[in-house]
C-alpha positions as a Python dict, from the first residue, in 0.01 Angstrom:
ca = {
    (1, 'X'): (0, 0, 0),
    (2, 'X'): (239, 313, -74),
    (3, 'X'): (346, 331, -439),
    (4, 'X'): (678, 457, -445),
    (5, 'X'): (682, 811, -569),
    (6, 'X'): (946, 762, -900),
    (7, 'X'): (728, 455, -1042),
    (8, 'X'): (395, 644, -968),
    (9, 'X'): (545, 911, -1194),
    (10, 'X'): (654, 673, -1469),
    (11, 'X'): (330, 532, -1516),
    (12, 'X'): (106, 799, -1534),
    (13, 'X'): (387, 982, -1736),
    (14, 'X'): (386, 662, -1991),
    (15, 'X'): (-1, 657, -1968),
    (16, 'X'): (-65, 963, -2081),
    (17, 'X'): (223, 990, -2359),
    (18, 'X'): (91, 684, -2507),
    (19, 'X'): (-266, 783, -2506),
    (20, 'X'): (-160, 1116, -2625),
    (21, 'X'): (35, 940, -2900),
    (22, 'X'): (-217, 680, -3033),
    (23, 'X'): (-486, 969, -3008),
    (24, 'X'): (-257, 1170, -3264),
    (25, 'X'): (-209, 935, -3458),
    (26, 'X'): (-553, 906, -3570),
    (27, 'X'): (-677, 1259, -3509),
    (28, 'X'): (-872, 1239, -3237),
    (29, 'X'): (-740, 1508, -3022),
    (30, 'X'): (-943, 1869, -2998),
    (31, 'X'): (-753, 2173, -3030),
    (32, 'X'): (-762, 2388, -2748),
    (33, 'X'): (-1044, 2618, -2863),
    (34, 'X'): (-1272, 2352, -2925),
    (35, 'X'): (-1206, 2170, -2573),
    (36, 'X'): (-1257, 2465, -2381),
    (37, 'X'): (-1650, 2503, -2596),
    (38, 'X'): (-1672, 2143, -2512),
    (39, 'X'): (-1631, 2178, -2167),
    (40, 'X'): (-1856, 2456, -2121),
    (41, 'X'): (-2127, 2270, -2324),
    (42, 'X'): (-2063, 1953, -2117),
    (43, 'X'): (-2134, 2193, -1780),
    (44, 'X'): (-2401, 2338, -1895),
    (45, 'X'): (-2594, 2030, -2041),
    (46, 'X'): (-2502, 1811, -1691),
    (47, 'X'): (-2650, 2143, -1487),
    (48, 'X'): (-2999, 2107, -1709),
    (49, 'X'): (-2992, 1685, -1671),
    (50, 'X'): (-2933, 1734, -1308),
    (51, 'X'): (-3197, 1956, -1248),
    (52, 'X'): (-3446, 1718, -1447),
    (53, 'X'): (-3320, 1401, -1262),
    (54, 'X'): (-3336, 1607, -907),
    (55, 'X'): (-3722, 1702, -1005),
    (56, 'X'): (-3817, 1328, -1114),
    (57, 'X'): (-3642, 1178, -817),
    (58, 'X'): (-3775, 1372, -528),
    (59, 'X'): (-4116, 1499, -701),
    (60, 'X'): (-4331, 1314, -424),
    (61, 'X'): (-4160, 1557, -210),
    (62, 'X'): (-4210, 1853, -396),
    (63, 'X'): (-4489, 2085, -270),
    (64, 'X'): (-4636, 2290, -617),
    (65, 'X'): (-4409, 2454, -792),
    (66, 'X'): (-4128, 2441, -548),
    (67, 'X'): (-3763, 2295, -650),
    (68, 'X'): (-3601, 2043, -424),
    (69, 'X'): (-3258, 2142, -340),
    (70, 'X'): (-3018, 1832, -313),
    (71, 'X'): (-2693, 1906, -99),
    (72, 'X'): (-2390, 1751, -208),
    (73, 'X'): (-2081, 1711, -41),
    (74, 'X'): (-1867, 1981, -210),
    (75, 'X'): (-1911, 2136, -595),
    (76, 'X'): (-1641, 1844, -699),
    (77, 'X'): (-1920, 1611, -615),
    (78, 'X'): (-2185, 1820, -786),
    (79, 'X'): (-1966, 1862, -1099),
    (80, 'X'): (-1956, 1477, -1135),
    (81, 'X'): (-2282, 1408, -1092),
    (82, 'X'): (-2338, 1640, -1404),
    (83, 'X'): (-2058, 1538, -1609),
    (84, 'X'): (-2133, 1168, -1529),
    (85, 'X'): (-2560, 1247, -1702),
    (86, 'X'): (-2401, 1444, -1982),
    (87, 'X'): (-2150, 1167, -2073),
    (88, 'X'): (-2492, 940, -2093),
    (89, 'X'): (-2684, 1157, -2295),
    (90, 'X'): (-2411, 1299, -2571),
    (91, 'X'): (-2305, 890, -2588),
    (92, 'X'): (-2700, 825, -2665),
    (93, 'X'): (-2707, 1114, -2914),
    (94, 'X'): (-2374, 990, -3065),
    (95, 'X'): (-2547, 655, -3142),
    (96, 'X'): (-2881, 830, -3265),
    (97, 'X'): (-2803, 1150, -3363),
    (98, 'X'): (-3071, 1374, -3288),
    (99, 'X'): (-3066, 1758, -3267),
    (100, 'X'): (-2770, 1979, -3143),
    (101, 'X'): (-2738, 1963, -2772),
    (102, 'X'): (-2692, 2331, -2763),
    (103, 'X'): (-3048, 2514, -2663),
    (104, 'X'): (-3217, 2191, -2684),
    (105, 'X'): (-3523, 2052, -2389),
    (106, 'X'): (-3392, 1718, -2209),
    (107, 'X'): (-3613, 1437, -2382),
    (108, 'X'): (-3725, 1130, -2219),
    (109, 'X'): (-3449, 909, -2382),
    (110, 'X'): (-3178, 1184, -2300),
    (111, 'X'): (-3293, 1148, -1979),
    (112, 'X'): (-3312, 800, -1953),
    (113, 'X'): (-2962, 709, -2095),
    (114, 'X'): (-2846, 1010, -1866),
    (115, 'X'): (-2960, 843, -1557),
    (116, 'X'): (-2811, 504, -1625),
    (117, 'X'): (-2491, 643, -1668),
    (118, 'X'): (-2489, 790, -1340),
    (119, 'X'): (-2619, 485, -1175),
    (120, 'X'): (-2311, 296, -1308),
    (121, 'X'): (-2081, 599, -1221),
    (122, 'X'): (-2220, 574, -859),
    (123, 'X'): (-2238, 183, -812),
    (124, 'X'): (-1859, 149, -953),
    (125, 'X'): (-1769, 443, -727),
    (126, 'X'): (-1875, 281, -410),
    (127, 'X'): (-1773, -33, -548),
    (128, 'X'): (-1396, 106, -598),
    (129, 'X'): (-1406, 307, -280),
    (130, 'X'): (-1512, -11, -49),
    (131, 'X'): (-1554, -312, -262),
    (132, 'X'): (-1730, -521, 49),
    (133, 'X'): (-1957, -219, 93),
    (134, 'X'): (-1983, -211, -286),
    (135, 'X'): (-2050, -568, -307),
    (136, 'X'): (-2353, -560, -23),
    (137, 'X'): (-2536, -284, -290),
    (138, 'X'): (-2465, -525, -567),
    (139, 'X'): (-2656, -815, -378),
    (140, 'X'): (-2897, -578, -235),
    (141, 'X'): (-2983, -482, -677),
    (142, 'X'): (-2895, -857, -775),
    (143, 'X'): (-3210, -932, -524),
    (144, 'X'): (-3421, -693, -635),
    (145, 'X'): (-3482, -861, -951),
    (146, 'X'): (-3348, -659, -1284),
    (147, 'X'): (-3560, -833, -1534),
    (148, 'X'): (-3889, -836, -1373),
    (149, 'X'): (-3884, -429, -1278),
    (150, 'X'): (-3766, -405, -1668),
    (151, 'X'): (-4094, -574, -1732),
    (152, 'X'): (-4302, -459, -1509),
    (153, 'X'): (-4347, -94, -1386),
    (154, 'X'): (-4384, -32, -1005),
    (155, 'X'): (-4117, -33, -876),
    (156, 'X'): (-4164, 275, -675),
    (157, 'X'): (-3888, 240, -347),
    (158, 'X'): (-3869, -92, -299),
    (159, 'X'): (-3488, -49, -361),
    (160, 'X'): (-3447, 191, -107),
    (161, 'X'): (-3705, -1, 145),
    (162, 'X'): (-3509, -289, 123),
    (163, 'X'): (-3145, -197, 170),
    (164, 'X'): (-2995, -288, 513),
    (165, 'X'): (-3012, -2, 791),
    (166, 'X'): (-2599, 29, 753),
    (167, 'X'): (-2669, 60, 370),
    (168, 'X'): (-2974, 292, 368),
    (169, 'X'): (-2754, 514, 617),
    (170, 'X'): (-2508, 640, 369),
    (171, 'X'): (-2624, 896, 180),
    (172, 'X'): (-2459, 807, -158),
    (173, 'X'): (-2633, 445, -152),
    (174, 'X'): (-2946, 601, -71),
    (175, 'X'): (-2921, 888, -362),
    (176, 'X'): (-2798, 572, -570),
    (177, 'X'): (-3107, 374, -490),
    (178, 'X'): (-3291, 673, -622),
    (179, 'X'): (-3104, 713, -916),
    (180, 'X'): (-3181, 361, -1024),
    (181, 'X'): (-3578, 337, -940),
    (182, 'X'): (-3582, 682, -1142),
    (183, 'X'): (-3400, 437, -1467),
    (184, 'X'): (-3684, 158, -1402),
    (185, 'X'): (-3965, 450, -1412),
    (186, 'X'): (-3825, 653, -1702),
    (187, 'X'): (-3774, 327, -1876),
    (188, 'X'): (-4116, 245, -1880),
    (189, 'X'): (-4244, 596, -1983),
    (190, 'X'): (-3992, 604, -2272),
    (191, 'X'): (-4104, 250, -2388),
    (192, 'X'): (-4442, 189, -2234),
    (193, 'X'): (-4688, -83, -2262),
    (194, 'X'): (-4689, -443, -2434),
    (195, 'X'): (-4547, -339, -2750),
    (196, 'X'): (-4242, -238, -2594),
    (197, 'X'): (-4215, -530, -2407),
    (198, 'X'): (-3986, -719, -2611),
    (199, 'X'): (-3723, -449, -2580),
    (200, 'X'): (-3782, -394, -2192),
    (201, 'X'): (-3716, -763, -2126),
    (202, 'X'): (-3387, -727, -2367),
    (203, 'X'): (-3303, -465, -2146),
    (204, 'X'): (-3332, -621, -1877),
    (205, 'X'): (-3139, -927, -1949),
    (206, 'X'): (-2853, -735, -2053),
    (207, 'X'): (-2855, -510, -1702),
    (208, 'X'): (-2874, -888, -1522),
    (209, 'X'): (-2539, -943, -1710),
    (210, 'X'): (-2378, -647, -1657),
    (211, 'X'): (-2503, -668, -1258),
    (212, 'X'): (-2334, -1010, -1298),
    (213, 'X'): (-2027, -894, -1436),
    (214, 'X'): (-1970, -604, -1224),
    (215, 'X'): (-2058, -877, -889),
    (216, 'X'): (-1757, -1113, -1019),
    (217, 'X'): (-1523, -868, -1023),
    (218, 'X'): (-1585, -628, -704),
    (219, 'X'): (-1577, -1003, -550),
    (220, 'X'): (-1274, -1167, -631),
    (221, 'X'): (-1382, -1460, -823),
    (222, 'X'): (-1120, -1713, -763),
    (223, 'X'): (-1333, -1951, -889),
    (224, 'X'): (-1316, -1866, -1227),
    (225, 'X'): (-928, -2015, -1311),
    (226, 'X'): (-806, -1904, -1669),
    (227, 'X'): (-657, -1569, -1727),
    (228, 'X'): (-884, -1526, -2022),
    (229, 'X'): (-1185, -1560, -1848),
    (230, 'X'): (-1094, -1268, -1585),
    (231, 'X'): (-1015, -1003, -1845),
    (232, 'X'): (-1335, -1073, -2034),
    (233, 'X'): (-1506, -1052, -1665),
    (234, 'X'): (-1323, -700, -1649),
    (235, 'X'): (-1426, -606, -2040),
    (236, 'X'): (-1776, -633, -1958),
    (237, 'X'): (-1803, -455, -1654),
    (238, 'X'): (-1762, -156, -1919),
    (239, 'X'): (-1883, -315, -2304),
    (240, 'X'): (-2235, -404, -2158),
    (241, 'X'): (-2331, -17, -2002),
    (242, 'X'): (-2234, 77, -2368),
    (243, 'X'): (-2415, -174, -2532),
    (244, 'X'): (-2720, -113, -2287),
    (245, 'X'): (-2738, 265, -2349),
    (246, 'X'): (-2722, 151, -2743),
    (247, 'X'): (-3037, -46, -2700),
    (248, 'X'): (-3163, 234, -2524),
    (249, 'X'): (-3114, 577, -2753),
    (250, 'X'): (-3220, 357, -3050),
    (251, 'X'): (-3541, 159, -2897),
    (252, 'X'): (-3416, -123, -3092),
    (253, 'X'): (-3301, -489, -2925),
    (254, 'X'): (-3078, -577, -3260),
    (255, 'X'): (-2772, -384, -3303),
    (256, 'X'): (-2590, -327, -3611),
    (257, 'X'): (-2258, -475, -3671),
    (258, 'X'): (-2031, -344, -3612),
    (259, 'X'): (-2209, -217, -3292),
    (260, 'X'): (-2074, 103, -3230),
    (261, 'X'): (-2178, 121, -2884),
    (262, 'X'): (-1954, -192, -2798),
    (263, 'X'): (-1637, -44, -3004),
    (264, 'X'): (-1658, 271, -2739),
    (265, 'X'): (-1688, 33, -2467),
    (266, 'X'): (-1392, -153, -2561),
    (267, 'X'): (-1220, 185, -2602),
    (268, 'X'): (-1340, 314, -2276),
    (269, 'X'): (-1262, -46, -2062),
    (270, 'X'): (-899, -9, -2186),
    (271, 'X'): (-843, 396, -2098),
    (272, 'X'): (-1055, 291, -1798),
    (273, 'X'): (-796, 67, -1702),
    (274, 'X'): (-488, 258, -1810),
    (275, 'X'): (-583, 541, -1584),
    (276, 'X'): (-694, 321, -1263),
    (277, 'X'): (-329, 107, -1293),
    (278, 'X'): (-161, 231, -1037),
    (279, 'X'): (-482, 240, -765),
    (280, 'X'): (-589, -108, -932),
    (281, 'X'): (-234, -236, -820),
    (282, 'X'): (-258, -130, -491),
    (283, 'X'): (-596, -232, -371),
    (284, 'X'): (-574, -603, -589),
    (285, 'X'): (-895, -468, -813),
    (286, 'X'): (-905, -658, -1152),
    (287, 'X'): (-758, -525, -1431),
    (288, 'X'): (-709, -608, -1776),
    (289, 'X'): (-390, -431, -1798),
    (290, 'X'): (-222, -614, -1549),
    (291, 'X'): (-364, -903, -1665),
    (292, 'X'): (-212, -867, -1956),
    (293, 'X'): (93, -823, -1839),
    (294, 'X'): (71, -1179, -1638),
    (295, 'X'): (48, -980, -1300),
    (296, 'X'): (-40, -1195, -988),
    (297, 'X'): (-434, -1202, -949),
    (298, 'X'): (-595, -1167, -702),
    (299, 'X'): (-295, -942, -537),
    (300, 'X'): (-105, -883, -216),
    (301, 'X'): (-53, -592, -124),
    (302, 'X'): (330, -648, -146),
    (303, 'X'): (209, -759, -511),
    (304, 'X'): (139, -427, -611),
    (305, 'X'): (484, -282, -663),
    (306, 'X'): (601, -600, -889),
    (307, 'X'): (264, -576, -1098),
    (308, 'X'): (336, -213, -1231),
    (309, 'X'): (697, -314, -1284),
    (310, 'X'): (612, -605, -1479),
    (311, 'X'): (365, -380, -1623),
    (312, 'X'): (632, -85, -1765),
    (313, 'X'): (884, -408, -1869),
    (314, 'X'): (623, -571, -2083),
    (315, 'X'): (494, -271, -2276),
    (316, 'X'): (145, -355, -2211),
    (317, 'X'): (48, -1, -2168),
    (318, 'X'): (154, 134, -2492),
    (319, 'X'): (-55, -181, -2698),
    (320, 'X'): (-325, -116, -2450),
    (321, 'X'): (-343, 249, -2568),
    (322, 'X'): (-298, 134, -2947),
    (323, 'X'): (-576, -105, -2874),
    (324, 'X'): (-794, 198, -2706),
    (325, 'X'): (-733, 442, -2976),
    (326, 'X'): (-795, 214, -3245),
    (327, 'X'): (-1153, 106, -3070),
    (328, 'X'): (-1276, 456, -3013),
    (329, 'X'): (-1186, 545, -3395),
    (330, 'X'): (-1352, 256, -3502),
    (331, 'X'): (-1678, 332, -3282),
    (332, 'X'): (-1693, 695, -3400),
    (333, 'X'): (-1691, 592, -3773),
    (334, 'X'): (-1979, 382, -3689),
    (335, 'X'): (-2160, 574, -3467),
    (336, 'X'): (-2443, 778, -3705),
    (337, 'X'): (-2338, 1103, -3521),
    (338, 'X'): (-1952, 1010, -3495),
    (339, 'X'): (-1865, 1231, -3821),
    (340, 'X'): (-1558, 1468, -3805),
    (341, 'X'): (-1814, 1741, -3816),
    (342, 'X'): (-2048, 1661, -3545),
    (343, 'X'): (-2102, 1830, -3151),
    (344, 'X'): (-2168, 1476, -3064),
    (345, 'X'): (-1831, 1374, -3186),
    (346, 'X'): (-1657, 1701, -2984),
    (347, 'X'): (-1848, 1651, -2697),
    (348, 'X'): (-1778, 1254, -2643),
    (349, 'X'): (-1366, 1341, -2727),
    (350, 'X'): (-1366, 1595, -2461),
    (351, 'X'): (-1498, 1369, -2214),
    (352, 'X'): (-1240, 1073, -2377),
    (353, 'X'): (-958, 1363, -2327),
    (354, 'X'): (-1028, 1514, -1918),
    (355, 'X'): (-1130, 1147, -1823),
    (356, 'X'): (-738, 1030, -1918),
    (357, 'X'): (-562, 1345, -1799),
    (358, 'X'): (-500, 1437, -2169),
    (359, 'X'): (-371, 1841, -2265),
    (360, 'X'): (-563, 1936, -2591),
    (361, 'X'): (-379, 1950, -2880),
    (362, 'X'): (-196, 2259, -2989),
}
């Protein structure tokens, strides 16, 4: 469905004032200086990740001390991919601050929390792109059992070996698949053996949730009737990956409260949503933000129009950028490396800022 060029303009135009705004408001913009650092920190900590996660996932194919050379579609893609492993591993560090990220080796856990990241980045991408393609992957993941290859290690390619022909064709699932058996596999060096059991199997759980989560919502659950119950569908499709990578950086299956890794999630499902309104609209994908403004859900197509109108009438995008703002404050005071001082703190903002289109401050 065609958006019509004015309204397009008026909602990203009140998007990113209010974000802008609210971000102000509680000094969480970067100055211009420090964004630019940022960005070239962010670049060249994805480049290192990438390399790492290219090694682990094609090392059967490596022959000595040869490097495998990946091909993506264009450098956009490339850039993503790296961007999408640094935003893991500076959220990990942010929850357990470590060492700067400037000079330092890629750890196991950096790794690991890396390479989930991406594996959500590329699941929701498909998933947004073509949800019914999206949704075949989900079932294809939801059948391979989450909580047993949490508990047990070996999962070698049985991902990949199982996916339908059409599926295994497509060489984003099939780098997916990788990505994912290369989570199970790092997840079990990181925290290997029976006495990290107990937080494998929490692990675990919480991935069947968020698989669970992600499954209602690429599919349209009419079933479930109350408003309510469809925005908390949507908020966990992003609280849980947070909440998972917290479990993850600090080896620990009890979070504290407040959990910091669940205040950026609820900061990042709201900007998530703020910045997908007007492509949510048109395709009828959930969203909280036109939930909240009592849009029609699911959506027609000739819905689409009426749900960003009722959208700009009922101010929900300036309280869902209050609401966003707020959250991501409140997760960086609780975050051990969320001080005003910290690279984890510049790094995560920058991220924050280019993910919603935001100018740094002057």
């Amino acid at each position: 469905m065609e958006i019509p060029e004015q309204l397009r303009q008026v909602i990203d135009e009140t998007v990113r004032c209010s974000l802008f705004d609210e971000l102000d408001a509680r000094g969480l913009l970067l100055a211009h200086a420090v964004s630019s650092s940022a960005t070239t920190d962010a670049a060249r900590w994805g480049g290192a990740l990438l390399r790492r996660v290219v090694s682990h996932c094609y090392q059967s194919s490596l022959q000595g001390d040869l490097a495998a050379d990946v091909e993506f579609d264009d450098d956009q893609a490339a850039t993503r991919i790296e961007l999408a492993l640094a935003f893991g591993s500076v959220t990990a560090s942010l929850l357990t601050p470590r060492r700067p990220h400037r000079g330092r080796s890629v750890c196991s856990v950096d790794l690991l929390c890396a390479v989930f990241n991406l594996g959500i980045g590329l699941v929701d991408g498909l998933c947004d792109g073509a949800p019914q393609f999206g949704l075949r992957l989900l079932r294809a993941i939801q059948a391979l059992g989450l909580s047993g290859a949490a508990r047990e290690r070996g999962l070698g390619d049985r991902l990949r070996s199982a996916l339908p022909a059409s599926l295994a064709a497509d060489p984003t699932v099939a780098f997916t698949a990788r990505i994912i058996e290369a989570f199970f596999d790092l997840l079990h060096s990181s925290y290997p053996g029976d006495e990290r059991l107990a937080l494998r199997d929490h692990v675990g759980a919480r991935l069947e949730e968020a698989l669970e989560a992600e499954i209602r919502s690429v599919g349209r659950p009419v079933e479930i009737a109350s408003r309510d119950q469809l925005i908390e569908c949507s908020r966990q499709t992003s609280v849980l990956p947070f909440q998972i990578i917290e479990h993850l950086a600090t080896g620990d299956c009890a979070l504290p409260s407040p959990a910091a890794g669940a205040l950026l999630g609820e900061a990042m499902w709201r900007i998530d949503d703020l910045v997908d309104l007007i492509q949510d609209a048109s395709y009828g994908t959930l969203n909280a933000v036109l939930l909240a403004a009592e849009a029609p859900w699911p959506a027609t197509a000739s819905d689409g129009i009426a749900a960003l109108e009722r959208v700009i009438s009922s101010h929900a995008i300036p309280l869902a950028a209050a609401q966003a703002a707020e959250c991501l404050d409140a997760g960086l005071k609780a975050a051990p490396g969320g001080t005003a001082a910290s690279e984890d703190r510049r790094l995560f903002l920058s991220f924050v800022h280019r993910y919603a289109g935001i100018a740094p401050s002057s």
